[in-house]
C-alpha positions, -999 to 999 in steps of 0.1 A, spaced: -527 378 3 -513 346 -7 -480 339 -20 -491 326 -55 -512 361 -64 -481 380 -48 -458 358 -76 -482 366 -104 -484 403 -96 -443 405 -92 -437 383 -119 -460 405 -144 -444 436 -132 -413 427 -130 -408 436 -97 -397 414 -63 -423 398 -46 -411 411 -11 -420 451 -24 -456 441 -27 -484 440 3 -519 448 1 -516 485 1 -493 487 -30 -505 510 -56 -495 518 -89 -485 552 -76 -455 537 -58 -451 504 -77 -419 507 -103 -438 495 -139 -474 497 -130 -489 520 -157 -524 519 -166 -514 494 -193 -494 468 -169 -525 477 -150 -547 458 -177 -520 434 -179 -515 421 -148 -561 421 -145 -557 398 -176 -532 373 -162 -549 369 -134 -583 363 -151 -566 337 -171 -545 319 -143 -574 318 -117 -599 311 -142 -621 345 -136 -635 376 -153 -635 412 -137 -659 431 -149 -650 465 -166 -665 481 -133 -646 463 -109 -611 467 -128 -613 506 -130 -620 507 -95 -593 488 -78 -574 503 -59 -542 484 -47 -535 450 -46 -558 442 -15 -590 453 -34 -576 434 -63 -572 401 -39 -606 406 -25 -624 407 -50 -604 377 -65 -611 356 -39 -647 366 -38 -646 353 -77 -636 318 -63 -656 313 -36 
């Protein structure tokens, strides 16, 4: 994962960039609820210019799946 999606994530969540990897989860991720969930899918729709579909948002799950799909968008 690259540092600018890491940034965006932390920055949404309030949380420091160094506690998340690709296996974070909202389980053990201080502030991700199911709303900061939609919230942080909806900044990064709008910062990298995407749209997840409904599908593909309830079915992430941690950060790497987020990514991936991500940078499958922008391909």
């Amino acid at each position: 994962m690259d540092n600018k999606f890491i940034t965006i994530v932390a920055h949404t969540l309030k949380v420091d960039p160094k506690t998340l990897n690709e296996n974070s989860t909202a389980d053990v991720t201080p502030g991700w609820d199911s709303l900061m969930h939609w919230v942080v899918i909806s900044e990064l729709e709008d910062i990298y210019e995407v749209e997840f579909t409904m599908d593909e948002a309830t079915s992430f799950k941690n950060l790497g799946d987020i990514y991936t799909t991500l940078m499958k968008k922008l391909s």
